[in-house]
C-alpha positions as CSV (number, residue, x, y, z in Angstrom):
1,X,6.3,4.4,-13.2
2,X,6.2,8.2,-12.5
3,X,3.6,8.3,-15.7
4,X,1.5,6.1,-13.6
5,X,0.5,8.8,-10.6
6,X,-2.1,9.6,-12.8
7,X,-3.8,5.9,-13.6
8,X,-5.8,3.4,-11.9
9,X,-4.0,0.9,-9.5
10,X,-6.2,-1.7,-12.0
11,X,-4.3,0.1,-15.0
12,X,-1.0,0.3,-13.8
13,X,-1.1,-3.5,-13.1
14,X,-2.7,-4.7,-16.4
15,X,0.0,-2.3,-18.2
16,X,2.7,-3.7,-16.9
17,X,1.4,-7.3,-16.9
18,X,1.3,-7.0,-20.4
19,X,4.3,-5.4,-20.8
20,X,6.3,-8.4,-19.3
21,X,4.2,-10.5,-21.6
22,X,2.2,-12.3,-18.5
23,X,-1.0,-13.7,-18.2
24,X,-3.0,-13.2,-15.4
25,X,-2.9,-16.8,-14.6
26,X,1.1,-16.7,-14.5
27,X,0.5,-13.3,-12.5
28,X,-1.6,-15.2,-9.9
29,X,0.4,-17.9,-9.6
30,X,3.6,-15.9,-8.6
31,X,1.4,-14.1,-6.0
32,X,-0.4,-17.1,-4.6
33,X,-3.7,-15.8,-5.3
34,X,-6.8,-16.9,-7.9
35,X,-7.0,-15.5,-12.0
36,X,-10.3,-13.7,-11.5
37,X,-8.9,-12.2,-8.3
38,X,-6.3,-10.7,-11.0
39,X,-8.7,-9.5,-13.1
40,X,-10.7,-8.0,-10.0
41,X,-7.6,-5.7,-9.3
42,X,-6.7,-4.7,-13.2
43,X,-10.7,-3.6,-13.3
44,X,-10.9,-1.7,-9.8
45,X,-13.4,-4.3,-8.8
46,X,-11.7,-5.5,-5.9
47,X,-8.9,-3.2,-3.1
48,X,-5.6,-4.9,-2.5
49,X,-4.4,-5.9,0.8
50,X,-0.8,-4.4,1.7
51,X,0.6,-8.3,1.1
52,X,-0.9,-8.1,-1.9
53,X,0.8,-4.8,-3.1
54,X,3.7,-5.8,-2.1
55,X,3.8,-9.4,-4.1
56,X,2.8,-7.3,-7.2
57,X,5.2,-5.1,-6.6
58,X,7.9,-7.8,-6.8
59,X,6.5,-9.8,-9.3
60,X,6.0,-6.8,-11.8
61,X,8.8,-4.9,-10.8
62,X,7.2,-1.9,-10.0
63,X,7.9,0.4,-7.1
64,X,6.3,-0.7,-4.3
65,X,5.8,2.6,-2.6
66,X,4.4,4.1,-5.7
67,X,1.9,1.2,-6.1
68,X,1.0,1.6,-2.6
69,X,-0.3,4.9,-3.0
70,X,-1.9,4.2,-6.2
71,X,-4.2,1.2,-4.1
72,X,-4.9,3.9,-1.7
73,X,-4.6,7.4,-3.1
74,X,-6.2,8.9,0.3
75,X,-3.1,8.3,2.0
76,X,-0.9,10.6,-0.6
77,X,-1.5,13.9,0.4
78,X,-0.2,12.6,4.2
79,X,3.4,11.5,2.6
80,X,5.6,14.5,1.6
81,X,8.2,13.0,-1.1
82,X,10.7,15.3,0.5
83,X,12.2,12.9,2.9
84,X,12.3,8.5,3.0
85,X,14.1,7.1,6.0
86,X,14.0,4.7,7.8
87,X,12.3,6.2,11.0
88,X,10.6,9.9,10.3
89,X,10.1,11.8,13.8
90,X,6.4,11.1,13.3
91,X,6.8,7.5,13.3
92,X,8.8,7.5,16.3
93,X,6.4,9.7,18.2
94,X,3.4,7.2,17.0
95,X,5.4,4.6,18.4
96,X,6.0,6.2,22.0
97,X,2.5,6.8,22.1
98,X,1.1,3.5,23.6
99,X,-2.3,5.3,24.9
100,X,-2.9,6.2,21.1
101,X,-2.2,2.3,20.2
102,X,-4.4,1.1,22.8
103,X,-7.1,3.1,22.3
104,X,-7.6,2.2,18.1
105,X,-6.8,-1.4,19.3
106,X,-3.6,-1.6,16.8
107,X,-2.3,-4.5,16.4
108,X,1.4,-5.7,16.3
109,X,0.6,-6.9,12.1
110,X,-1.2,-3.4,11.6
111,X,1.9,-1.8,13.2
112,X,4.6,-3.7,10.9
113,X,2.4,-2.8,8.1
114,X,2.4,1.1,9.4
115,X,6.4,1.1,9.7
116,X,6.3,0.1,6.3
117,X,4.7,3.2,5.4
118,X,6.8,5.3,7.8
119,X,9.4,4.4,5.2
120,X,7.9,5.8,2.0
121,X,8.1,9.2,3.3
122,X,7.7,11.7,6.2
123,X,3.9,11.2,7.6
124,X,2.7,14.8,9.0
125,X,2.2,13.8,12.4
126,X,1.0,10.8,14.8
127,X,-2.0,10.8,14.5
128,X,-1.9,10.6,10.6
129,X,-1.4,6.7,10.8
130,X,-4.5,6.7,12.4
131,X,-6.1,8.0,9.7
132,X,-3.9,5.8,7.2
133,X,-4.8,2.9,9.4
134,X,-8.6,3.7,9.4
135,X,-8.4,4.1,6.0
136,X,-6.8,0.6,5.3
137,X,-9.6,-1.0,7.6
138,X,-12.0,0.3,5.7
139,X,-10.6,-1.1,2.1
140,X,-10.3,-4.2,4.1
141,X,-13.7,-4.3,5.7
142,X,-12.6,-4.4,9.0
């Protein structure tokens, strides 16, 4: 998928739906979700959640982390490809810092779905989940 960096999440998705020879109907029914919500994400009408990204990931065996930054392409420049473990000195120092936590009211869901990020590269600093965070609120409407 590295071709993909430079396409639409909505592209990327249609692409290789049709490569696989799926409809969006068999799409959505692996993913639990509705046809037209399919064809909302292949024409960048609609943002994926993380769950969603995820299930796509796996159901059109594409790389997750890739597909992740293609839904939101403002987290990118805040993931340096130069490292992926498991816990990045940023993420651990995000974690320590329970003032930070309390004070953008994270929740324990929105900081399983942040680990998950900590693990597709090193993050800059702390305070750039925040903005990742902020950033996934605001694709959610939250």
């Amino acid at each position: 998928m590295a071709e993909a960096k430079t396409q639409s999440f909505g592209r990327v998705i249609r692409e290789r739906r049709r490569q696989l020879d799926l409809t969006q109907e068999e799409v959505a029914r692996r993913i639990k979700t509705s046809v037209p919500y399919i064809g909302h994400l292949e024409g960048g009408k609609r943002h994926p959640s993380q769950q969603v990204v995820v299930k796509l990931s796996d159901a059109l065996k594409l790389d997750g982390g890739e597909l992740f930054l293609l839904a939101n392409p403002k987290v990118g420049p805040l993931i340096s490809e130069q490292q992926k473990a498991d816990a990045t000195p940023a993420w651990t120092a995000f974690v320590k810092d329970v003032r930070l936590r309390k004070i953008h009211n994270i929740t324990d869901q929105e900081m399983e779905n942040l680990s998950q990020v900590a693990k597709m590269g090193e993050v800059q600093g702390p305070r750039d989940f925040i903005f990742i965070l902020n950033t996934i609120r605001q694709a959610l409407g939250q």
